[in-house]
Backbone as CSV, one residue per row, in Angstrom:
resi,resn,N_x,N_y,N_z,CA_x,CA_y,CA_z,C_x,C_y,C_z
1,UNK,65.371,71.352,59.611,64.756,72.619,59.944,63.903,72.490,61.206
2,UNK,62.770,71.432,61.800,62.189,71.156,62.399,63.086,70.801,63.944
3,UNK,64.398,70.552,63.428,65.430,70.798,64.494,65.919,71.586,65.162
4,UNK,66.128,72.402,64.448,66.446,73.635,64.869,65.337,74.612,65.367
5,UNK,64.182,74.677,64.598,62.989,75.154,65.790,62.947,74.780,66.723
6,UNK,63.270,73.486,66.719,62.869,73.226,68.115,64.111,73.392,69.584
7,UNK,65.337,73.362,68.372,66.197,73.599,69.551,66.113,75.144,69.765
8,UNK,65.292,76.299,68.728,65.483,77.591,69.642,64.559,77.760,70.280
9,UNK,63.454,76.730,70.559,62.131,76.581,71.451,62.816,76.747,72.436
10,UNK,63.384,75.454,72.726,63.996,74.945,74.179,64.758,76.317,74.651
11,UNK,65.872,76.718,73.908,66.951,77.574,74.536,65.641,78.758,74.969
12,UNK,64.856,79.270,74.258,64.266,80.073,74.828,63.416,80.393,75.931
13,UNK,62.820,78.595,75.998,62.219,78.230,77.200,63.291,78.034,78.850
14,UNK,64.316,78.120,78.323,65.283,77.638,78.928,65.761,79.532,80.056
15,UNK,65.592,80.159,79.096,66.078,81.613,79.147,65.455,82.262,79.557
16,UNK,64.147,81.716,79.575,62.997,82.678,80.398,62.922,81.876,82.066
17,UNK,62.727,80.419,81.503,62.926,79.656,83.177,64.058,80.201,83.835
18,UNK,65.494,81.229,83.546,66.454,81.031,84.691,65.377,82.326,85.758
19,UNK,66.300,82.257,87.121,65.793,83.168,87.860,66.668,84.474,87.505
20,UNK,65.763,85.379,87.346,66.116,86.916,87.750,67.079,87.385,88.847
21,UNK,68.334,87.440,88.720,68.452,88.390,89.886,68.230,90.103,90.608
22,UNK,67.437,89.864,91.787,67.112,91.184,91.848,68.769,92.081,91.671
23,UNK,68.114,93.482,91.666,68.892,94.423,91.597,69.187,94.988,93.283
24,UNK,70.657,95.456,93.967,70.046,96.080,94.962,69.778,97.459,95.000
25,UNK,68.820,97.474,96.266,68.312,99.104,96.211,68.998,100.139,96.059
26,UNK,68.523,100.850,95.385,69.477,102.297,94.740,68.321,103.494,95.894
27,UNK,69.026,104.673,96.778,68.141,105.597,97.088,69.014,106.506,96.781
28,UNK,68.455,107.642,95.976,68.162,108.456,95.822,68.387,110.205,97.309
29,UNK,69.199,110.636,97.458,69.055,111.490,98.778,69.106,113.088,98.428
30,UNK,68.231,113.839,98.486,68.519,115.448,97.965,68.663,115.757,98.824
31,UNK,69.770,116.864,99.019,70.188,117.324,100.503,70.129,119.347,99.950
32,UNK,69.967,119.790,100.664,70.176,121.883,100.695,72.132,121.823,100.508
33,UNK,72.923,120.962,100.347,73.925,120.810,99.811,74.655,120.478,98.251
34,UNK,73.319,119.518,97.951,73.630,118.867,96.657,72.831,117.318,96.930
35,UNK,73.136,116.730,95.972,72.805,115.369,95.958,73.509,114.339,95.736
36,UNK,73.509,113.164,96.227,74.163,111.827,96.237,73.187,110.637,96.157
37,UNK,74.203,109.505,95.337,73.354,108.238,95.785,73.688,107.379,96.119
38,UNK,72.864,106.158,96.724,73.447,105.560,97.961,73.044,103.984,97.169
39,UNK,74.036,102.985,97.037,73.703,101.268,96.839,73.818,100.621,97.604
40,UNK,72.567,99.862,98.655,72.430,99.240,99.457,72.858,97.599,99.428
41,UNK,73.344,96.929,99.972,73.946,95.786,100.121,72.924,94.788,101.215
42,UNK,71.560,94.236,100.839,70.783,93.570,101.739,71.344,92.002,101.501
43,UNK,72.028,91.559,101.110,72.516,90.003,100.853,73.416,90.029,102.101
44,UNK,74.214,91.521,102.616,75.150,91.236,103.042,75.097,91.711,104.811
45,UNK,73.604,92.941,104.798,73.345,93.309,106.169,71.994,93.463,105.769
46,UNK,71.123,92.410,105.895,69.576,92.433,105.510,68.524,93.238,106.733
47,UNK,68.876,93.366,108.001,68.192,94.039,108.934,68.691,95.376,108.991
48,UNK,69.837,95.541,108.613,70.529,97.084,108.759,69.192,97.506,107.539
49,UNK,69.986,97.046,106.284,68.914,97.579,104.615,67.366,97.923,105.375
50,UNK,67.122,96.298,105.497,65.031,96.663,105.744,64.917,98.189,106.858
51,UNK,65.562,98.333,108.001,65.310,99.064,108.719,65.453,100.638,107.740
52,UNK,66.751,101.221,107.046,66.936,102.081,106.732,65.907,102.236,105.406
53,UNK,65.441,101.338,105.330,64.406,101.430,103.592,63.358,101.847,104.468
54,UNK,62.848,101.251,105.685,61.623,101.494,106.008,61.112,103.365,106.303
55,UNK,62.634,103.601,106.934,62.463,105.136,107.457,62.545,105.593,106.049
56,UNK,63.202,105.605,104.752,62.797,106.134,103.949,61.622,106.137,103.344
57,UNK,61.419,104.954,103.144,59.575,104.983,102.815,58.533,105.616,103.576
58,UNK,58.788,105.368,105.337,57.882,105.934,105.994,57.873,107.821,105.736
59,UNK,58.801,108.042,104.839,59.481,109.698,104.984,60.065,110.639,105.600
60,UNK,60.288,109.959,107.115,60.780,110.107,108.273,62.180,110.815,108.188
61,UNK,62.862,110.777,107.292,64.152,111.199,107.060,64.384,112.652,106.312
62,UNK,62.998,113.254,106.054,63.254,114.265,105.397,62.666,115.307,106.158
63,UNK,63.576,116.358,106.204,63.886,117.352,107.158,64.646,117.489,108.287
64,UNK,65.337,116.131,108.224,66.337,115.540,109.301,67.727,116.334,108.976
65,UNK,68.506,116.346,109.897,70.177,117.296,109.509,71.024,115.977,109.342
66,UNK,72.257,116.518,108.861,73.586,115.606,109.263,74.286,116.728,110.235
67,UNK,73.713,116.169,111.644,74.343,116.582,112.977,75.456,116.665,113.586
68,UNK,76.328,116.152,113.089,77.430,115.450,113.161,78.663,115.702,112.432
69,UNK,79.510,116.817,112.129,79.941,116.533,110.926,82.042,116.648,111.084
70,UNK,82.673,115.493,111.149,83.716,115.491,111.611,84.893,115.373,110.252
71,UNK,85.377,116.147,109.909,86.434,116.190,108.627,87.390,115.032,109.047
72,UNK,87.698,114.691,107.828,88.511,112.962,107.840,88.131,112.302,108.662
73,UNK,86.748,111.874,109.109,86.287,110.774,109.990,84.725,110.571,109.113
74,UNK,83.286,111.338,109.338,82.301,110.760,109.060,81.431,112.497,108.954
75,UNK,80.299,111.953,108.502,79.284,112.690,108.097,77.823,111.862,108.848
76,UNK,77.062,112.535,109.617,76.712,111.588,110.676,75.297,112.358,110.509
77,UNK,74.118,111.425,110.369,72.439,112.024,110.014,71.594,110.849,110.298
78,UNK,70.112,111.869,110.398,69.149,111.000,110.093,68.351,110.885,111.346
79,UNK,69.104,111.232,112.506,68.297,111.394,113.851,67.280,112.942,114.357
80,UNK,67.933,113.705,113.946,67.393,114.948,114.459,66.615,116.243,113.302
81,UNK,66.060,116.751,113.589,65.452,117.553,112.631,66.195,119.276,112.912
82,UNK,65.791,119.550,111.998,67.030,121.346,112.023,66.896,122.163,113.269
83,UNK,65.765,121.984,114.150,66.167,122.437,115.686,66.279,121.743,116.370
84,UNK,67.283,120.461,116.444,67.793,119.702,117.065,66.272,118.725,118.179
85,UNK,65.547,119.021,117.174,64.409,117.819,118.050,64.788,116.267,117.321
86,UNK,64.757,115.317,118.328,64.615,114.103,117.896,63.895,113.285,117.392
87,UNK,64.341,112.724,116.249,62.782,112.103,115.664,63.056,110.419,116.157
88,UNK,61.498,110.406,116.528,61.672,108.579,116.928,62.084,107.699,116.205
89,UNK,62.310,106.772,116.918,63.070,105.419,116.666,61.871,104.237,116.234
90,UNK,61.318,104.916,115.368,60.044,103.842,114.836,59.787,102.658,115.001
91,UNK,61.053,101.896,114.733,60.869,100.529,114.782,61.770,99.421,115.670
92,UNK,62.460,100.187,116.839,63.079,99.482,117.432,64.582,99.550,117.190
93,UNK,65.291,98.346,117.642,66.740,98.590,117.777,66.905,97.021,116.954
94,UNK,68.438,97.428,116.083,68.475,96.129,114.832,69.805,95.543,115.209
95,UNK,69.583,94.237,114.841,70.987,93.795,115.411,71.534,93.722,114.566
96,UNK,72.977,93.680,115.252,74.677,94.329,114.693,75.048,92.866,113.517
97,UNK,75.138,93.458,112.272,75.770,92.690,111.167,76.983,93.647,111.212
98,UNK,77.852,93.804,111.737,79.482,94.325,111.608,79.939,93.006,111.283
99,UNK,79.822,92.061,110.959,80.935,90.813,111.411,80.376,90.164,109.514
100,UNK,79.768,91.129,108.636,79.449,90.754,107.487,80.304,90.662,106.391
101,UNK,81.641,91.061,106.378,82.835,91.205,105.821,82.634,92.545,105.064
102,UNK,81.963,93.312,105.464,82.191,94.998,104.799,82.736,95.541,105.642
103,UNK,83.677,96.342,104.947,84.519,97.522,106.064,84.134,98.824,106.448
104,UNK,84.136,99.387,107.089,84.372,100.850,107.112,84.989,101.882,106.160
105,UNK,84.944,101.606,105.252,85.844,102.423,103.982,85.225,103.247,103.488
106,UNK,86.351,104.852,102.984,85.965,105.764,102.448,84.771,105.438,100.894
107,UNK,83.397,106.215,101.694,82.557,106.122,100.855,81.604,105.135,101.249
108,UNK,81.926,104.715,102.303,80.543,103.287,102.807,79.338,104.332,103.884
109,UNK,78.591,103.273,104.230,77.239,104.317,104.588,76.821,102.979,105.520
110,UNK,77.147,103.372,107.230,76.981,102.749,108.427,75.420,102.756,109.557
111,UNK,75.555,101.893,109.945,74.699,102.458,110.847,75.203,103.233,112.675
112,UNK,74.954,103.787,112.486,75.571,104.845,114.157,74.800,104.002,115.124
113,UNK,75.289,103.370,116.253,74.376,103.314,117.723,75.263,103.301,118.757
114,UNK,74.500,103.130,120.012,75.334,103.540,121.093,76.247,102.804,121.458
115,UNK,76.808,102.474,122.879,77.866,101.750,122.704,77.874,99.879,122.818
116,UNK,76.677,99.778,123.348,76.273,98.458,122.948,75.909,98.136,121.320
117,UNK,76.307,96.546,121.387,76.336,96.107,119.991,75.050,96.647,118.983
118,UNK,73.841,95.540,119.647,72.638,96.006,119.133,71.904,97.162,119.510
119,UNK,72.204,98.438,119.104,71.569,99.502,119.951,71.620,100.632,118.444
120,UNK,71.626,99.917,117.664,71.319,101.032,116.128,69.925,101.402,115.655
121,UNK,69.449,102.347,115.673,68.067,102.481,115.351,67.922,103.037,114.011
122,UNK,67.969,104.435,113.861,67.622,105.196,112.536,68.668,106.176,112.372
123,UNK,69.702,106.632,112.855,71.011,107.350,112.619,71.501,106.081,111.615
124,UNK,72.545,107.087,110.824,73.572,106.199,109.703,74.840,107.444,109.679
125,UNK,75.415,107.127,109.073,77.011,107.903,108.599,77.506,107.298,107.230
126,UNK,78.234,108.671,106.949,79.215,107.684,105.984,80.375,108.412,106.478
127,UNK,81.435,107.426,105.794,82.993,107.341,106.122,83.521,108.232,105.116
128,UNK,84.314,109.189,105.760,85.285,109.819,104.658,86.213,109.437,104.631
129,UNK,86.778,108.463,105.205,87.887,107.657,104.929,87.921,106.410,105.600
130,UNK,88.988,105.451,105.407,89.128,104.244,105.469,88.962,104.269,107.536
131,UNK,88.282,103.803,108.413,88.245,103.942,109.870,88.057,102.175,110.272
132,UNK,89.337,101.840,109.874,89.246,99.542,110.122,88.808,100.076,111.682
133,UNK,89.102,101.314,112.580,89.054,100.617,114.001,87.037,101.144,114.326
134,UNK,86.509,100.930,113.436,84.940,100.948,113.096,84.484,99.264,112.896
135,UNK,85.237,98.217,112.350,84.807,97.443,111.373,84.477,96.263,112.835
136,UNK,83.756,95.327,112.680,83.500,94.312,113.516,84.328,93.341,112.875
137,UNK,85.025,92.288,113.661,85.935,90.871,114.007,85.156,89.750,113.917
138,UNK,85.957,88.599,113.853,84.912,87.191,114.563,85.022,87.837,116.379
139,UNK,86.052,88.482,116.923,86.456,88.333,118.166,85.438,89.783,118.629
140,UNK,84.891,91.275,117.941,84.570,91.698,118.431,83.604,92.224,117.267
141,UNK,82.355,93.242,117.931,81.306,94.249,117.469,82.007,95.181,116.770
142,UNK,81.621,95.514,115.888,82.030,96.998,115.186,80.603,97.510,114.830
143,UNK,80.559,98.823,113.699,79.703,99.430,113.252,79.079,98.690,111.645
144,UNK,77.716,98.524,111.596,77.565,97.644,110.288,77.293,98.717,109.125
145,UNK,77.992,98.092,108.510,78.126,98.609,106.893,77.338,98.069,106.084
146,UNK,76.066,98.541,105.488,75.280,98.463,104.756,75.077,98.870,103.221
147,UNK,75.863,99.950,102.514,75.995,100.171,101.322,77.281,101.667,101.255
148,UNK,76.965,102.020,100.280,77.987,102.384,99.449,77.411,104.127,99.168
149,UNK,78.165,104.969,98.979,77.322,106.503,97.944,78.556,105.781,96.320
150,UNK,77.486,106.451,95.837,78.051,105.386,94.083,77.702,106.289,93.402
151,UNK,77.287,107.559,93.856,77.842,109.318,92.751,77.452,110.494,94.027
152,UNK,78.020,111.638,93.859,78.007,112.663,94.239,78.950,112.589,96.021
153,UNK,79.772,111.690,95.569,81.012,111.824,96.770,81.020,113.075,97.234
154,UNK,80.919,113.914,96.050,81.943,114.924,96.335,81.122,116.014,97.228
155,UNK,79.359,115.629,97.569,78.410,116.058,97.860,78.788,116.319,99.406
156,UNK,79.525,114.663,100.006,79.468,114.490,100.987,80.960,114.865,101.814
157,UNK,81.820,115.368,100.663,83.084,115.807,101.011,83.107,117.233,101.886
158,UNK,81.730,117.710,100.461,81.569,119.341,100.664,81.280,119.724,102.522
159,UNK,79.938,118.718,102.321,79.677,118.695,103.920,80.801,118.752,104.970
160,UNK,82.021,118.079,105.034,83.089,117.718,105.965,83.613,118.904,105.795
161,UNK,83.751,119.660,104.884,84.475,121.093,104.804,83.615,122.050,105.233
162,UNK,82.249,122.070,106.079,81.233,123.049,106.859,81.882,123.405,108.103
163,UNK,81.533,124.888,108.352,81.647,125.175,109.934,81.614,124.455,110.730
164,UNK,81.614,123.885,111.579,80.714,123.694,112.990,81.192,124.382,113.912
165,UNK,80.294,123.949,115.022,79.849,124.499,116.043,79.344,123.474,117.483
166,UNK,79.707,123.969,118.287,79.072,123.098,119.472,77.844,123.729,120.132
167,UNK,76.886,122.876,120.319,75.698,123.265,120.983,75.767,123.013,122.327
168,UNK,76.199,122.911,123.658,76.199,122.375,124.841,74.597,122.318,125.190
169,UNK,73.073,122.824,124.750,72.176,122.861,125.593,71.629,121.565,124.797
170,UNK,71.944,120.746,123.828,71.911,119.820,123.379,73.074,118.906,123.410
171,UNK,74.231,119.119,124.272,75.348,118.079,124.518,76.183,117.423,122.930
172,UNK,76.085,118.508,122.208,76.107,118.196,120.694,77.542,118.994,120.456
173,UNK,78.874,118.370,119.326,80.093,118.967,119.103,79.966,118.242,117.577
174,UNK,80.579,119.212,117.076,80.815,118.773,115.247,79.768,119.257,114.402
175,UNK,78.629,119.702,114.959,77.625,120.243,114.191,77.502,121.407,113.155
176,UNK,77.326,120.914,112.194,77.334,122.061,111.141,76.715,123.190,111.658
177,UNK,77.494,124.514,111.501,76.462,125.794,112.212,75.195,126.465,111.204
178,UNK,75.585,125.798,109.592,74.102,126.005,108.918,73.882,124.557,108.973
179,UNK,72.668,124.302,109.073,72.172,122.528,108.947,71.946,122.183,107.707
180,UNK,72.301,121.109,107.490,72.646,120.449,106.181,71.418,119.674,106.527
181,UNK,70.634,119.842,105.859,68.974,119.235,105.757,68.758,118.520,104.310
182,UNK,68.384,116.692,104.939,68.131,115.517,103.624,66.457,116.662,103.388
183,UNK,66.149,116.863,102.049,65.194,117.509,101.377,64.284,116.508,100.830
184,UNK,64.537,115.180,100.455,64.020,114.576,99.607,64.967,113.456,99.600
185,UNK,64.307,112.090,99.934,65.117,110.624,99.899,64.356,109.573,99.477
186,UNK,64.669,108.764,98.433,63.489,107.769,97.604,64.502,106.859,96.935
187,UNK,63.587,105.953,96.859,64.379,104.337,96.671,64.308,104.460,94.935
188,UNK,64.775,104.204,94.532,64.921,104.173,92.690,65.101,103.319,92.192
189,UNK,65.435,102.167,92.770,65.518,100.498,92.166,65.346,99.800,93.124
């Protein structure tokens, strides 16, 4: 008997010593469309994640549009607010994890920058469909893929089926002609 206590000592001591693995971040996004949520992948693009957690925490992202909105290509936000003013680039420019083995695939959630590698700030997208000629090589840069929407797809489908409209006094094409405004965005795990 004194054996067996003691061997469910150990196993238990044993079970509390392993390490925890964290969970990754779950956010949360309410949009004047509907809502979706988004599972971040920091093991796999850790400067893309920290940067996009930070603008959510800082709150920076709410009242922002998805500016952008191109059927069977992407759903494109997070830079501009509903009269096309720009909101700053808080924290600088993050370098390019494209080369992390995530693809561009329907339902992933990117970071947008210009046409140099490292030049991504606080814009993101997601993919409405599979776009490999997005994805970074050993041989070249692509766009980095940072997580996933993991419910309310169909949130972000709806969006791709909006009007748009071109603005020329803002150099802007694909734009939803009502703005699809993030309402509310928060980290949940």
């Amino acid at each position: 008997m004194r054996a067996l206590f003691k061997s469910i000592v150990v196993a238990a001591t044993m079970t509390l010593a392993l390490p925890t693995l964290a969970a990754n971040p779950i956010v949360d996004v309410e949009t004047n469309m509907g809502n979706f949520k988004l599972e971040l992948y920091p093991d796999k693009a850790p400067k893309s994640v920290e940067n996009f957690l930070r603008y959510v925490e800082d709150g920076s992202y709410v009242d922002t549009q998805f500016h952008r909105v191109i059927k069977g290509f992407v759903v494109q936000g997070g830079g501009y607010d509903a009269s096309f003013n720009p909101r700053p680039s808080t924290y600088g420019e993050v370098v390019n994890e494209s080369k992390n083995g995530l693809n561009n695939d329907r339902g992933t959630i990117a970071m947008a920058r210009k046409s140099t590698p490292d030049s991504a700030t606080r814009q993101f997208y997601i993919n409405l469909q599979n776009n490999s000629n997005l994805n970074g090589s050993t041989n070249k840069f692509g766009y980095t893929v940072f997580g996933k929407v993991i419910s309310g797809f169909n949130v972000i489908e709806n969006m791709a089926n909006t009007k748009t409209v071109t603005i020329a006094q803002a150099g802007m094409r694909d734009v939803p002609q009502q703005p699809i405004l993030i309402e509310k965005i928060i980290i949940t795990n």
